[in-house]
ZADO-1210 file (C-alpha; in nm, 4 decimals, padded with zeros to 6 digits):
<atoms>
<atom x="11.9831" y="10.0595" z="04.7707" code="UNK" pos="1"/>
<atom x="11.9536" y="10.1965" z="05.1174" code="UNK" pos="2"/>
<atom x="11.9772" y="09.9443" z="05.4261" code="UNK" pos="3"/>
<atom x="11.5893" y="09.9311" z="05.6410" code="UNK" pos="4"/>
<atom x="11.6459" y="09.9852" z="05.9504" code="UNK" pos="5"/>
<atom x="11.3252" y="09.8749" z="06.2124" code="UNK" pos="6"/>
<atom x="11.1179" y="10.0558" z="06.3627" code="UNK" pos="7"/>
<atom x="11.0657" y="09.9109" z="06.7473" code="UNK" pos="8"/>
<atom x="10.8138" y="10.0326" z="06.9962" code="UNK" pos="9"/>
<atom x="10.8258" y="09.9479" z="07.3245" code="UNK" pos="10"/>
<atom x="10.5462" y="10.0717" z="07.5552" code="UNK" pos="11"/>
<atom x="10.4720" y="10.0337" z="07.9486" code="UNK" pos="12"/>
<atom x="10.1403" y="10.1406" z="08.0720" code="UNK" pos="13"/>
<atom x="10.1363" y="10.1777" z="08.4142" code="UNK" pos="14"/>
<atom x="09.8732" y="10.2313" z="08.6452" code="UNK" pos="15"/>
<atom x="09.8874" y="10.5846" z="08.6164" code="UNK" pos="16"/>
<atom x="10.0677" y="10.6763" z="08.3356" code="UNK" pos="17"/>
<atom x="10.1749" y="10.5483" z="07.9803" code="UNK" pos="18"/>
<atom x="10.5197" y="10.5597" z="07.8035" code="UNK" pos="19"/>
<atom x="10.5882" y="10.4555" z="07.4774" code="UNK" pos="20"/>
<atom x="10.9346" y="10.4840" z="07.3078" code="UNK" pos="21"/>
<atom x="11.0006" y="10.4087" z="06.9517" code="UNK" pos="22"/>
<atom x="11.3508" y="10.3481" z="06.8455" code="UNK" pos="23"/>
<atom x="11.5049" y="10.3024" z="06.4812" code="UNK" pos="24"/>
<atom x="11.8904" y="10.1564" z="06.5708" code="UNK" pos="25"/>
<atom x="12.0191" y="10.3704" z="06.8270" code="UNK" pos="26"/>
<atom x="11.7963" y="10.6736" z="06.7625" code="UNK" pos="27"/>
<atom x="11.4627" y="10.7387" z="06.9606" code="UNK" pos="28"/>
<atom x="11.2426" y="10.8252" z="06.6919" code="UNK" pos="29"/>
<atom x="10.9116" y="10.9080" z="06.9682" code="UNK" pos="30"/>
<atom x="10.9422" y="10.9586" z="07.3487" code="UNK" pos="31"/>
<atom x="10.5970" y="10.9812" z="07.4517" code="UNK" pos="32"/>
<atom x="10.4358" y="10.9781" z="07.8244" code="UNK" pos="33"/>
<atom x="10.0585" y="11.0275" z="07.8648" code="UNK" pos="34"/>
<atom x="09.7878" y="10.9209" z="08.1381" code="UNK" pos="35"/>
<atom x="09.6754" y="10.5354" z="08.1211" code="UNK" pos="36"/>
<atom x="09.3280" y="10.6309" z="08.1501" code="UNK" pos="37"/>
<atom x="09.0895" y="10.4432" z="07.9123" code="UNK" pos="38"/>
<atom x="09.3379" y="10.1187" z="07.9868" code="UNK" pos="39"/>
<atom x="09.1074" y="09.8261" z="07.9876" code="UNK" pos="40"/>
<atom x="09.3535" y="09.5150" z="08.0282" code="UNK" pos="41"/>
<atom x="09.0472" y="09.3220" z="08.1240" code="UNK" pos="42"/>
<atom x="08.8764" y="09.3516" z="07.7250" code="UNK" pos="43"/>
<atom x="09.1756" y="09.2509" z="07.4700" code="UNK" pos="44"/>
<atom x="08.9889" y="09.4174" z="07.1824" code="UNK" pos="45"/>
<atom x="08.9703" y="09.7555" z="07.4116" code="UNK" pos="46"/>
<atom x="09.2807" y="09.7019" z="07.5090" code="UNK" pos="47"/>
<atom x="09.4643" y="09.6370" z="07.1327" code="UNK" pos="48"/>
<atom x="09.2256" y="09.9450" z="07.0375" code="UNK" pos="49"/>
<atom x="09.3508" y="10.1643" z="07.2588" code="UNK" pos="50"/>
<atom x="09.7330" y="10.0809" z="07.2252" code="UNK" pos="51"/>
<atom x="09.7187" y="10.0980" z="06.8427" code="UNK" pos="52"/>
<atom x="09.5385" y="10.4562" z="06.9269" code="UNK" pos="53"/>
<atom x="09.8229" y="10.5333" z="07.1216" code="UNK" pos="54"/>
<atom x="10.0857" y="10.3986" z="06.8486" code="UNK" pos="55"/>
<atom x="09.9307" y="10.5820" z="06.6226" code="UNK" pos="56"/>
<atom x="09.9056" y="10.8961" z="06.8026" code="UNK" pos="57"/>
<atom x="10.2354" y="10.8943" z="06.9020" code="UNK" pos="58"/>
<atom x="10.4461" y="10.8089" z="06.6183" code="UNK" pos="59"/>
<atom x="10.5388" y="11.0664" z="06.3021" code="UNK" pos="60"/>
<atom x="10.2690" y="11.0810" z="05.9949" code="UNK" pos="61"/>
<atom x="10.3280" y="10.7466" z="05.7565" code="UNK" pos="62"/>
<atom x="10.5562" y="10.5822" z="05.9858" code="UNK" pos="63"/>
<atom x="10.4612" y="10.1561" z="06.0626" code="UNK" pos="64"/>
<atom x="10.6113" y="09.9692" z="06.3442" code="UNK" pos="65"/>
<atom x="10.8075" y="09.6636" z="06.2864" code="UNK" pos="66"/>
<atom x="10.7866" y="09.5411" z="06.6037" code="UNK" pos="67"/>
<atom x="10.5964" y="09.6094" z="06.9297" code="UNK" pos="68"/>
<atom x="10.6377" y="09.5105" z="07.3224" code="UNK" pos="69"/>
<atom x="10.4228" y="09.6127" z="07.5689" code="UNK" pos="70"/>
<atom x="10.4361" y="09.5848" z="07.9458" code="UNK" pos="71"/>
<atom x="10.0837" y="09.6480" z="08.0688" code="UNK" pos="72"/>
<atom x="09.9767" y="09.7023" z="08.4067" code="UNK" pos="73"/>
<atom x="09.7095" y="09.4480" z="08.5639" code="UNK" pos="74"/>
<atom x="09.7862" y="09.2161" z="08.3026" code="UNK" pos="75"/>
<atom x="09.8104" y="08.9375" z="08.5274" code="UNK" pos="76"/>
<atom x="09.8017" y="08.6011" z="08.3456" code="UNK" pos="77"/>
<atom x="09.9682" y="08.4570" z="08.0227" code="UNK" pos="78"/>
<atom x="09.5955" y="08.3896" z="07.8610" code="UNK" pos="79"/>
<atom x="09.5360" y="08.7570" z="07.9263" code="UNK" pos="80"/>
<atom x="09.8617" y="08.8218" z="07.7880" code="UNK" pos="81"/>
<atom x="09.7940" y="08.6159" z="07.4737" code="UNK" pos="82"/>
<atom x="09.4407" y="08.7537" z="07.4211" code="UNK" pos="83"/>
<atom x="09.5500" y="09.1727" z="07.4202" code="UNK" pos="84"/>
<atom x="09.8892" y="09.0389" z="07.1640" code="UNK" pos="85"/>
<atom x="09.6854" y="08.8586" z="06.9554" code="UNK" pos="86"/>
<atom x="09.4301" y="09.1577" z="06.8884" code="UNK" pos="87"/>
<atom x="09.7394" y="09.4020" z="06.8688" code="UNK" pos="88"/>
<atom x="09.8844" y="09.1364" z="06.5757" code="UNK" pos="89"/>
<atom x="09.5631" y="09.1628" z="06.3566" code="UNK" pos="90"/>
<atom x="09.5580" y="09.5444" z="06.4153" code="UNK" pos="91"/>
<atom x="09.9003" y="09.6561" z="06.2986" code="UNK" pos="92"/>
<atom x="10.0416" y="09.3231" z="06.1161" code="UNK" pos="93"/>
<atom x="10.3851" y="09.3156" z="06.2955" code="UNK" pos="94"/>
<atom x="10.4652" y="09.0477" z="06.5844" code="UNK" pos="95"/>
<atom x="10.3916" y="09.1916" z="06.8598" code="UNK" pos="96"/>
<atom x="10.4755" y="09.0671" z="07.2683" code="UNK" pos="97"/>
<atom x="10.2425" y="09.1416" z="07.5792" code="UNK" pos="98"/>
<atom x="10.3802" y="09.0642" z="07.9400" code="UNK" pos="99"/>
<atom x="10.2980" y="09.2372" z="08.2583" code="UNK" pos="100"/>
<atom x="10.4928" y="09.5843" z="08.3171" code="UNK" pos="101"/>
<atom x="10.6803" y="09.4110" z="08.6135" code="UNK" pos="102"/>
<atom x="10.8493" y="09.1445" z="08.3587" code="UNK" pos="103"/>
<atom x="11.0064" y="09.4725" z="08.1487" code="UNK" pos="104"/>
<atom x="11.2491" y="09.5619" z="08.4374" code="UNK" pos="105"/>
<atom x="11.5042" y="09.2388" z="08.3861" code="UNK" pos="106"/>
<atom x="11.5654" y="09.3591" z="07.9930" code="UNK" pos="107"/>
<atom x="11.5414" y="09.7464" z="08.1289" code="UNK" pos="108"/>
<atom x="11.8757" y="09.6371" z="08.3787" code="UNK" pos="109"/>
<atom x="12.0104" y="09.4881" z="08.0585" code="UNK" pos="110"/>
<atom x="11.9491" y="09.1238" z="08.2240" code="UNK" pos="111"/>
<atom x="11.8618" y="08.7943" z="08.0637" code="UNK" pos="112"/>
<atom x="11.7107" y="08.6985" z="08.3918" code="UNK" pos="113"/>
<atom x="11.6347" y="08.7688" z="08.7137" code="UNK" pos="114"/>
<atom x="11.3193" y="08.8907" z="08.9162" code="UNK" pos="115"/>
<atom x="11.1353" y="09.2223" z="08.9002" code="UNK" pos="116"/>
<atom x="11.0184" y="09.3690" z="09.1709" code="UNK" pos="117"/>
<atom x="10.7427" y="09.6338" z="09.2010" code="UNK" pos="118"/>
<atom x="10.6237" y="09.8129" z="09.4993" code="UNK" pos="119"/>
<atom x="10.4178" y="10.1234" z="09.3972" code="UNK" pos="120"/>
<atom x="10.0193" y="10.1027" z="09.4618" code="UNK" pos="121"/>
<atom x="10.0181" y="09.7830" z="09.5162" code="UNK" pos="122"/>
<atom x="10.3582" y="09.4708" z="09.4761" code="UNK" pos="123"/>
<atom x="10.3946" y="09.2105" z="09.2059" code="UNK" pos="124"/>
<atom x="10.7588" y="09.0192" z="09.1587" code="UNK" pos="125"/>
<atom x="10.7811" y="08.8368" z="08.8256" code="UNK" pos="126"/>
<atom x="11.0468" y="08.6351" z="08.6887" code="UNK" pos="127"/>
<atom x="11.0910" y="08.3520" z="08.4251" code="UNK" pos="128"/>
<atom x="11.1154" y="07.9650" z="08.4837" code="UNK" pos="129"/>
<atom x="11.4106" y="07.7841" z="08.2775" code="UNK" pos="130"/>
<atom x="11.1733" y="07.6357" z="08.0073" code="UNK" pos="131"/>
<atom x="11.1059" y="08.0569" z="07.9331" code="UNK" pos="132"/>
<atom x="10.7383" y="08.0280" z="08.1136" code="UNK" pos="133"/>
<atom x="10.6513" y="08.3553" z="08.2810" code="UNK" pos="134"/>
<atom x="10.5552" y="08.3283" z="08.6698" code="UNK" pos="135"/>
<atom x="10.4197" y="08.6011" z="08.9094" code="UNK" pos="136"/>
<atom x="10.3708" y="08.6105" z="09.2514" code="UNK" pos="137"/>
<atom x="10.1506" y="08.8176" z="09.4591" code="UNK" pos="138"/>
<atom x="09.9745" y="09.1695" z="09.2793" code="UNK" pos="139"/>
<atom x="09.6193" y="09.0284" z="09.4469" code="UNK" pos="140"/>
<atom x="09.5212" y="09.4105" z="09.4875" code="UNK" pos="141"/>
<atom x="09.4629" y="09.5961" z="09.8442" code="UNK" pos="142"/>
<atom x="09.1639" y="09.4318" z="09.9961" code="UNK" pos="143"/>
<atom x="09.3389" y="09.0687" z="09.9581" code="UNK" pos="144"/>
<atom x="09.7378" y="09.1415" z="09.9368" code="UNK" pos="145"/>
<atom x="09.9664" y="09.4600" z="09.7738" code="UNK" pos="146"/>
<atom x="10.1823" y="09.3832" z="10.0855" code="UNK" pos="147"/>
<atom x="10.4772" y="09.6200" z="10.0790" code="UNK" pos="148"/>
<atom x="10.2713" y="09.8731" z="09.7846" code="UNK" pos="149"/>
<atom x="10.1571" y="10.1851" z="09.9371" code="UNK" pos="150"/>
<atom x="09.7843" y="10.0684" z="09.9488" code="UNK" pos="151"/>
<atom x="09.8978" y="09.7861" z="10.1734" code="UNK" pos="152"/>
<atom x="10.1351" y="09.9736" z="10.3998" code="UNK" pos="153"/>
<atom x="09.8005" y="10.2050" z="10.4720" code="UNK" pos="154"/>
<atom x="09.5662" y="09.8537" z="10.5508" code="UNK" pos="155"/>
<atom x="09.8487" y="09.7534" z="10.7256" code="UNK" pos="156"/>
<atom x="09.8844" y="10.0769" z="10.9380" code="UNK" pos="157"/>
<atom x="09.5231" y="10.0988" z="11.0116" code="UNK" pos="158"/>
<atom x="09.5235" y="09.6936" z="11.1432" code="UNK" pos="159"/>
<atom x="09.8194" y="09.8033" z="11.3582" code="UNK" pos="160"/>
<atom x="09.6787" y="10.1253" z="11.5115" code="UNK" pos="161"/>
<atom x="09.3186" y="09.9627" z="11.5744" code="UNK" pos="162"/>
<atom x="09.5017" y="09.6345" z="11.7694" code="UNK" pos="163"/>
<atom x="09.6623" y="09.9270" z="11.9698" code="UNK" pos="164"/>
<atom x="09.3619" y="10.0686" z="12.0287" code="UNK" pos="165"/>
<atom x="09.2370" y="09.7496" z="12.1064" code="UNK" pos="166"/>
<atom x="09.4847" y="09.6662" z="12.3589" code="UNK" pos="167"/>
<atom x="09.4097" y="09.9897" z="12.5713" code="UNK" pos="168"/>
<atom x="09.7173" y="10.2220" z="12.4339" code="UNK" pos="169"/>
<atom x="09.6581" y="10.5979" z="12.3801" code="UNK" pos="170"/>
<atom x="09.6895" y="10.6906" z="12.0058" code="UNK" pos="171"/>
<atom x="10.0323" y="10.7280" z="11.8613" code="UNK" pos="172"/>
<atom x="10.1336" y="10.9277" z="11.5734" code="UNK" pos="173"/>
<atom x="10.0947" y="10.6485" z="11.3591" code="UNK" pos="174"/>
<atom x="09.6701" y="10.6117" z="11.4685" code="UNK" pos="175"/>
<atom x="09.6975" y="11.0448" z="11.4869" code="UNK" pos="176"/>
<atom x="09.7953" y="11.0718" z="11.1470" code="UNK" pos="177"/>
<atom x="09.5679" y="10.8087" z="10.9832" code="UNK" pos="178"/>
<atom x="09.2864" y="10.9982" z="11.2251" code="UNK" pos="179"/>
<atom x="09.3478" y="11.3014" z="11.0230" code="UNK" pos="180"/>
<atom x="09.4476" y="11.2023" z="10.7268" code="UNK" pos="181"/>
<atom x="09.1051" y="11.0072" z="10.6738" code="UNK" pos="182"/>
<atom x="08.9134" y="11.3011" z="10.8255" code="UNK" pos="183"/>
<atom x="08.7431" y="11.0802" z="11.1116" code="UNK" pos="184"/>
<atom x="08.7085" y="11.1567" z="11.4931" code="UNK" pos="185"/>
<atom x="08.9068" y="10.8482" z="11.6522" code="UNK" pos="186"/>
<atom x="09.0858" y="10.5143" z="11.5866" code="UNK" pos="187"/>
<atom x="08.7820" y="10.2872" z="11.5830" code="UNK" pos="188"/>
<atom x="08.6122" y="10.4994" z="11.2725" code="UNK" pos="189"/>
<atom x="08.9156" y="10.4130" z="11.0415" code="UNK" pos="190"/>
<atom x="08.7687" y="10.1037" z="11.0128" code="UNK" pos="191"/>
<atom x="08.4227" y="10.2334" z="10.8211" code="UNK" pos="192"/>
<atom x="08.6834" y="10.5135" z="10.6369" code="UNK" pos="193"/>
<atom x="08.8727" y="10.2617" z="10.4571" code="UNK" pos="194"/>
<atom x="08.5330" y="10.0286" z="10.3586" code="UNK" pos="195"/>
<atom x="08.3573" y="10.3541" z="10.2092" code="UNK" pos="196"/>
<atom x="08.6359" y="10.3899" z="09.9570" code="UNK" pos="197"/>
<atom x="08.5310" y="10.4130" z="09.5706" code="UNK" pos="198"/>
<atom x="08.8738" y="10.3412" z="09.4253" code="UNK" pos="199"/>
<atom x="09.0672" y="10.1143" z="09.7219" code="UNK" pos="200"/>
<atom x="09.4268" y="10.1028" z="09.5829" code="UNK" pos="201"/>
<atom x="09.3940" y="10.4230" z="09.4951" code="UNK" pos="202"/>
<atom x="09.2133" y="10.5727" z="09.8212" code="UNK" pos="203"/>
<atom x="09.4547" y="10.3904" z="10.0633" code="UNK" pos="204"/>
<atom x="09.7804" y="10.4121" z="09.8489" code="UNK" pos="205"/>
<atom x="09.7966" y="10.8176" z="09.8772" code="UNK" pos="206"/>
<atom x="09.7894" y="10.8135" z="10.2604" code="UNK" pos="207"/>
<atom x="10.0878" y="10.5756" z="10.2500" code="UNK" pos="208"/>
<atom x="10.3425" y="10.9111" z="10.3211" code="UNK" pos="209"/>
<atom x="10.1506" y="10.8701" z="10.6684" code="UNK" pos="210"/>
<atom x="10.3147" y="10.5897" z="10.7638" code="UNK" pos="211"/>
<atom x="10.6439" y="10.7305" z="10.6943" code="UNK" pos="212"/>
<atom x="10.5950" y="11.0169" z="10.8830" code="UNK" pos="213"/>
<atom x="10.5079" y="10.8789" z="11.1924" code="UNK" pos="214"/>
<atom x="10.8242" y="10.6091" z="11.2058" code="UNK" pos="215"/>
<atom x="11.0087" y="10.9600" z="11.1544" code="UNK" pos="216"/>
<atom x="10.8706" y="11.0941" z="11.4200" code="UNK" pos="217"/>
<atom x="10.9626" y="10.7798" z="11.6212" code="UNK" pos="218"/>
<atom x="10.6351" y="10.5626" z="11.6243" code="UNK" pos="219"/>
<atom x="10.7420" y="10.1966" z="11.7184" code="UNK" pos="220"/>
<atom x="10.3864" y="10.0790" z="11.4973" code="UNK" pos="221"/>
<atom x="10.5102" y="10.2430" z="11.1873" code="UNK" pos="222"/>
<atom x="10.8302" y="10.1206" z="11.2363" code="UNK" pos="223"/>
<atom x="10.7281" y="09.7979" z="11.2782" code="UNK" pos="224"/>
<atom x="10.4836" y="09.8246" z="10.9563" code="UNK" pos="225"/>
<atom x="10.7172" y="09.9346" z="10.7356" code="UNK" pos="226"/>
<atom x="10.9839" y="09.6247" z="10.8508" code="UNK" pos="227"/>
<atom x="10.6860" y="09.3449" z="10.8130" code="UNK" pos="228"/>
<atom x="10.6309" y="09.5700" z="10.4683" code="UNK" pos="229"/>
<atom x="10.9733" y="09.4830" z="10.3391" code="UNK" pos="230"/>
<atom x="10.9887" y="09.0894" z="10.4638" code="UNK" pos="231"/>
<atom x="10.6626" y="09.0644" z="10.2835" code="UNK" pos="232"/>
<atom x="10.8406" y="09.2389" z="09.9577" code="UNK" pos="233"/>
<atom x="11.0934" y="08.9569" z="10.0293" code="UNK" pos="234"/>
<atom x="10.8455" y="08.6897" z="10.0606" code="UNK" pos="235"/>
<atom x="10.8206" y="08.7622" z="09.6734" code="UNK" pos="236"/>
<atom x="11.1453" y="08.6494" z="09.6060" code="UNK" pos="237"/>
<atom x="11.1199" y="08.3578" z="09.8210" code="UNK" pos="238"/>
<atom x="10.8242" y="08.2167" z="09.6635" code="UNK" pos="239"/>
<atom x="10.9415" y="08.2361" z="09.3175" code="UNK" pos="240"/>
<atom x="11.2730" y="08.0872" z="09.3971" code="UNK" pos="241"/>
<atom x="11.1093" y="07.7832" z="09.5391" code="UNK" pos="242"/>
<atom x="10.9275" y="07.7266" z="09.2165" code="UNK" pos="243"/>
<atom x="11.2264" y="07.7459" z="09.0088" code="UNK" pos="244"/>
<atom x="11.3009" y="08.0948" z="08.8911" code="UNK" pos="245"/>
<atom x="11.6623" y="08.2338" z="08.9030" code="UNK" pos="246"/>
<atom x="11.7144" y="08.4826" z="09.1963" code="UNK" pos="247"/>
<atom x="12.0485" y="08.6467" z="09.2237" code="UNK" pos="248"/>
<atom x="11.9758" y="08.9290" z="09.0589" code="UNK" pos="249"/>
<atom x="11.6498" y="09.1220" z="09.1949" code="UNK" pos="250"/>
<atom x="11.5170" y="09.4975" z="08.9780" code="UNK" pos="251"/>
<atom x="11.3574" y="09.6337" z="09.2250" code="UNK" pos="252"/>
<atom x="11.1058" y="09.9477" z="09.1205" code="UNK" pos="253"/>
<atom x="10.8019" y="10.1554" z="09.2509" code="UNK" pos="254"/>
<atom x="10.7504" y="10.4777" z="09.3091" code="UNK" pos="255"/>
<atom x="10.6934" y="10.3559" z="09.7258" code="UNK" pos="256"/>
<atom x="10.9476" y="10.1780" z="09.7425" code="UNK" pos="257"/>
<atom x="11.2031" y="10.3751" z="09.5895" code="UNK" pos="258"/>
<atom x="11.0905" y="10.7009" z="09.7673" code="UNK" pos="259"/>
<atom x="11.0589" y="10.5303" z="10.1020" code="UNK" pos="260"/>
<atom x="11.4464" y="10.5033" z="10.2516" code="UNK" pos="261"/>
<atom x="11.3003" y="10.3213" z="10.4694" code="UNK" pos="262"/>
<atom x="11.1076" y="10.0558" z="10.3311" code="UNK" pos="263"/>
<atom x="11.3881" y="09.9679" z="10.0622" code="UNK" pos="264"/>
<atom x="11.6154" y="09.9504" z="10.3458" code="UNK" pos="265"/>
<atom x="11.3863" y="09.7146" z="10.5390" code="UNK" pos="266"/>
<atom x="11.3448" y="09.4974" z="10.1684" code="UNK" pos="267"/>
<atom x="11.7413" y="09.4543" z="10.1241" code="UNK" pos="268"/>
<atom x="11.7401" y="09.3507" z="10.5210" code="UNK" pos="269"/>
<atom x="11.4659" y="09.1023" z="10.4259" code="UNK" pos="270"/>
<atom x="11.6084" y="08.9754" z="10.1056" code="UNK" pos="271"/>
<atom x="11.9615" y="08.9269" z="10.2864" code="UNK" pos="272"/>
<atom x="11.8219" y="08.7327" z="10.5576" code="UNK" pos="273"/>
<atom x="11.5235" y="08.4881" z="10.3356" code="UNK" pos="274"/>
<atom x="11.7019" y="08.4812" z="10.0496" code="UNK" pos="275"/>
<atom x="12.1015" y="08.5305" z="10.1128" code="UNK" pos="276"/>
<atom x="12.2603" y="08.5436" z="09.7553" code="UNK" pos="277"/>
<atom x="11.9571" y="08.7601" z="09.5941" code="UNK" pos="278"/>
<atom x="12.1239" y="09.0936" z="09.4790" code="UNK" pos="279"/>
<atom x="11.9087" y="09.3797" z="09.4747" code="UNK" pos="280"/>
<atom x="11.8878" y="09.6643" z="09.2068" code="UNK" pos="281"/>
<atom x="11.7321" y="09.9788" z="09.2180" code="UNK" pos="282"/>
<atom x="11.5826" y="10.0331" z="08.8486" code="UNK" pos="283"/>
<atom x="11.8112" y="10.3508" z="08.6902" code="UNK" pos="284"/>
<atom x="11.6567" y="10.3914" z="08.3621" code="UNK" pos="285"/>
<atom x="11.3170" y="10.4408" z="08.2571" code="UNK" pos="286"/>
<atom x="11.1421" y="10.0320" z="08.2525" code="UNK" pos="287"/>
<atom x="11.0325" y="10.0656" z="07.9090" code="UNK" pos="288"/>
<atom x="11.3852" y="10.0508" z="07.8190" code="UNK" pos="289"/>
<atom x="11.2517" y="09.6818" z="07.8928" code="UNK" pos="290"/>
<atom x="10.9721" y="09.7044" z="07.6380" code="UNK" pos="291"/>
<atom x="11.2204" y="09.8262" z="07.3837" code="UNK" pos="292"/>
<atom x="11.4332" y="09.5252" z="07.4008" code="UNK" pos="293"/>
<atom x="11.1611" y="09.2631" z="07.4045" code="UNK" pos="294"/>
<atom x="11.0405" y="09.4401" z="07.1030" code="UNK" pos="295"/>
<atom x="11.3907" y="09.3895" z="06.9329" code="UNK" pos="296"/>
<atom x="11.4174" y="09.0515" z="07.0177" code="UNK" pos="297"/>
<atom x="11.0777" y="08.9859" z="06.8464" code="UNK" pos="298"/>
<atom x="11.2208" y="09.1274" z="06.4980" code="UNK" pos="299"/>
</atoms>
C-alpha cells in the first residue's frame, strides 16, 4: 500500500498579480502566476468562485487539494476573512484558511511570529496577538492613509510641493516633476489632477518614481517626504506593539519599498529610533511560501 502524500496549495493574490503554488512533500507540483483581475474580496461567493477557478485552472487534470491557504489582498477584516473561507470550504471540501496577503510574510521568513510589513500601492503591517487573534494596522487606501505605499508618497509629494508653493518658493524638482508627470501647467493644478483620478491608488502610486528622482537630484521636499514616509511605515510597528503583538522580528515587503534605497533606509532609521529592539527583514523568497505553510498547518 503506497503512503498519500497531501496535496497543499497556497495562493497570494495581490493587487496586481496572483500566485498560487501547490506542493506534494517537498515537490512543487504547480507554480502558477497570473493577473488578479476579476478579484472581488468584497463578494465571498465571487471571491471562493474565482479562487476555485483558479485552483482548478492551475493544477494537473484529476488532481484535489487537501488543503488550501490563501493570502488575499484587500481582505481587511477577520469576518471578511471568515466569509471568502467558508465559501472556499463548501466549494472544494478540504479546510481551507483566508488571511490578508500581509499576514503570509511571518510563515514565508519561516517565523512563528512577528509583524509583516507591506509598502507597495498602498502599507498595511499585520501581526498576531498572543491568544492567536489576527490584528492590522493601517491599509485605509490613498485618499485616507497608504502612508509610506507609493500612492501615499505621491499625495504626500503633491501636499509638500503645493505648501511650497504656498509659502512663495519657486518650484523645485520635486513640484517640476509632479508638473510633468501629471501633464498640468503649474503647482496649483496638481490639486484638480489628483481629484480627477478614476483608479486613485493606482493613478497616484505609478508617479511615486517621481519622488525618488527629485531627492536624487537633491530636492530637500522629497527628501523630507520620503523620511516622514518611513516614520509613518514605523508608526505601523508602533501601534501594533502597543496593543500586544510581538515585535522583534519585522518582514518587511513591497515592491516601493524594496525598490526605493531610500525609503527602506529611512523605515530601518524609523524603526530603530520608535521601536529600538524591532529587527527588520527584507522578504527573500516569494510570500506565498507563507500561504504554503499555513496550508500545511491546516492538514
Amino acid at each position: 500500500m503506497q503512503d498519500f502524500t497531501p496535496l497543499v496549495v497556497g495562493i497570494d493574490v495581490g493587487g496586481t498579480k496572483t500566485h498560487l503554488r501547490a506542493c506534494a512533500g517537498t515537490d512543487v507540483v504547480a507554480d502558477h502566476i497570473r493577473a488578479s483581475s476579476g478579484w472581488r474580496p468584497h463578494d465571498p461567493v465571487a471571491a471562493a468562485d474565482w479562487l476555485t477557478a483558479l485552483i482548478h485552472d492551475a493544477l494537473p487534470a484529476h488532481t484535489r487539494p487537501s488543503a488550501v491557504a490563501v493570502g488575499g489582498h484587500a481582505c481587511e477584516t477577520p469576518r471578511q476573512c471568515a466569509g471568502i473561507r467558508a465559501a472556499l470550504e463548501e466549494r472544494l471540501k478540504v479546510p481551507a484558511l483566508v488571511v490578508g496577503d500581509a499576514e503570509l510574510l511571518v510563515p514565508a521568513a519561516g517565523l512563528d511570529k512577528g509583524v509583516g510589513l507591506v509598502a507597495g500601492t498602498g502599507s498595511v503591517a499585520v501581526g498576531l496577538l498572543a491568544d492567536g487573534d489576527r490584528l492590522q494596522v493601517g491599509g485605509w487606501g490613498a485618499v485616507l492613509g497608504d502612508e509610506g505605499g507609493a500612492a501615499g508618497l505621491v499625495r504626500e509629494a503633491a501636499r509638500a510641493a503645493w505648501a511650497a508653493h504656498d509659502r512663495g518658493e519657486a518650484p523645485d524638482q520635486l513640484a517640476l516633476g509632479l508638473v510633468e508627470a501629471f501633464g498640468v501647467a503649474e503647482v496649483p493644478a496638481l490639486g484638480a489632477a489628483l481629484e480627477s483620478a478614476s483608479d486613485v491608488s493606482a493613478d497616484w502610486g505609478r508617479h511615486a518614481r517621481v519622488v525618488f528622482t527629485a531627492a536624487d537630484a537633491g530636492s530637500l521636499l522629497a527628501r523630507e517626504v520620503i523620511a516622514e514616509a518611513g516614520r509613518s511605515l514605523a508608526a505601523l510597528v508602533v501601534r501594533l506593539a502597543e496593543r500586544g503583538v510581538p515585535v522583534d522580528d519585522v518582514v518587511v515587503s513591497g515592491g516601493t519599498v524594496l525598490a526605493q534605497p531610500l525609503l527602506y533606509d529611512a523605515l530601518t532609521n524609523a524603526l530603530a529610533e520608535q521601536v529600538p529592539g524591532a529587527r527588520p527583514w527584507p522578504i527573500q523568497v516569494p510570500p506565498v511560501e507563507g500561504a504554503v505553510a499555513l496550508a500545511r498547518s491546516i492538514l
